[in-house]
C-alpha angles and dihedrals in degrees: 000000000000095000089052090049086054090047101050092050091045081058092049095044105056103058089051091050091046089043085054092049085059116094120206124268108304098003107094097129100079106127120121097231087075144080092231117207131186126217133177122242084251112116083235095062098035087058097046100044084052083059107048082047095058092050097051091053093048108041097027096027091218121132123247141201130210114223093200143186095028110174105221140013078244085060086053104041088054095041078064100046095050092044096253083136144010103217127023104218099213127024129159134232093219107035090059097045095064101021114034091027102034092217113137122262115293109199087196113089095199094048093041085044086056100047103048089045089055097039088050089051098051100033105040109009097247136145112226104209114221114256127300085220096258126095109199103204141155103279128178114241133197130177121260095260105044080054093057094038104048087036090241132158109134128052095246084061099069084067095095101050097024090104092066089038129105103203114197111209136178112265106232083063097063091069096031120127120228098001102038140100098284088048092044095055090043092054105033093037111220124066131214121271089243127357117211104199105205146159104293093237084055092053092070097054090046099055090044101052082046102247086117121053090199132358137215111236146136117287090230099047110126096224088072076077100037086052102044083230130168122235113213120226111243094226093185104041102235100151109083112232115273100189112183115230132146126243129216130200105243088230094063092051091048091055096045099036095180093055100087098059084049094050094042087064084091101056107132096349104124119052121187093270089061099046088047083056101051093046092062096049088071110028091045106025091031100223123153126270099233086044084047095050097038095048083052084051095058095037091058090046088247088132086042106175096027120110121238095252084053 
């Protein structure tokens, strides 16, 4: 009787102990031998968390997990907070001013820089890494050709023809506050004949087969580059800053002292051309991010002495 009790608890145990082995959606790096960084489920961050991976293993030689495919910044910002993961590999400067932080828009990317850096730090003991160099923000889009014909290039300039255009946006813009439609009417001062919102990877298809005259996207997107489109200049500057930096739990740089001066190799390294550039290397020519990101590495000299089948 014993032996059957030993065995039936045997039976109830080890699903429970396979089901806590188990880590969330997205979170399967979670073991304490490892730098752990997040990254979204956006080309961008998967390319740069595969860098600053990269980095970490051959300067440092410590091993690193990516924690991938996470769904939000949110996702991110609590993966953090719970210890999920060490370093977030792409925050934005916007994004986290007026929703993590809940702080009203700042237009001014060094003042927005310096209070989410000093908020991070206070709130949630986290060190807010200066720019990579690129700012990854909502930007209008035409096609070569309406830009030449209507004589556009910046958004002030639609002005003239907005009442005959369809504009396709990304569907969390339309109820934004600060930087969203309603805003956007208000400051530019015309409005689109009709506005579709739809998913941000639709808006690119639709302006290039011409059922859209202009399209909402992100200024860094490689499909700017698949798809030869103009981005038009945002003259008044109604779009907040969204720099792109990385942000580290303090804990993790106490215990690897030698970890900051590593990670702050990439300080400015990477403009808007560049990350454009990247992108479409793996949403066009469908490499791979980390082959993406290493082959950026060796091209800058950050992997200086190896050789390049190293």
């Amino acid at each position: 009787m014993r032996h059957r009790a030993w065995t039936l608890l045997v039976i109830v145990l080890l699903p429970l102990l396979s089901l806590a082995g188990c880590g969330l959606p997205g979170l399967s790096g979670t073991g304490t031998g490892s730098i752990r960084i997040a990254a979204q489920s956006s080309t961008e961050s998967s390319i740069m968390a595969n860098m600053v991976a990269a980095l970490i293993e051959h300067e440092l030689d410590l091993k690193t997990e990516l924690v991938a495919n996470l769904g939000s910044t949110t996702v991110v910002h609590q993966a953090l907070l719970r210890g999920d993961a060490d370093i977030a590999a792409t925050r934005y400067t916007g994004t986290d001013l007026t929703g993590t932080l809940g702080l009203p828009v700042e237009k001014d990317p060094a003042k927005a820089g310096r209070i989410v850096k000093r908020a991070f730090k206070q709130k949630y003991q986290q060190t807010w890494f200066p720019t990579y160099g690129f700012a990854d923000t909502y930007a209008f889009m035409v096609t070569k050709a309406f830009a030449k014909a209507h004589n556009v290039r910046t958004i002030s300039d639609l002005k003239q023809v907005a009442t005959t255009m369809n504009a396709g946006v990304d569907s969390s813009w339309m109820s934004r506050k600060g930087d969203g439609y309603a805003d956007f009417v208000t400051a530019y001062g015309f409005d689109f004949k009709r506005v579709y919102p739809m998913q941000i990877g639709l808006v690119y298809d639709a302006v290039e087969a011409g059922k859209m005259q202009t399209v909402l996207g992100y200024s860094t997107d490689g499909r700017i580059r698949s798809y030869d489109l103009t981005v038009l200049q945002d003259d008044k500057q109604f779009f907040p800053p969204y720099d792109a930096s990385m942000v580290v739990n303090d804990r993790l740089l106490a215990r690897y002292p030698k970890l900051a001066a590593v990670l702050h190799r990439l300080d400015g390294k990477i403009d808007l051309k560049t990350m454009q550039q990247l992108n479409y290397q793996v949403d066009d020519r469908l490499l791979e991010p980390a082959v993406v990101a290493r082959q950026f590495l060796q091209a800058h000299d950050y992997f200086r002495g190896e050789n390049d089948n190293g």
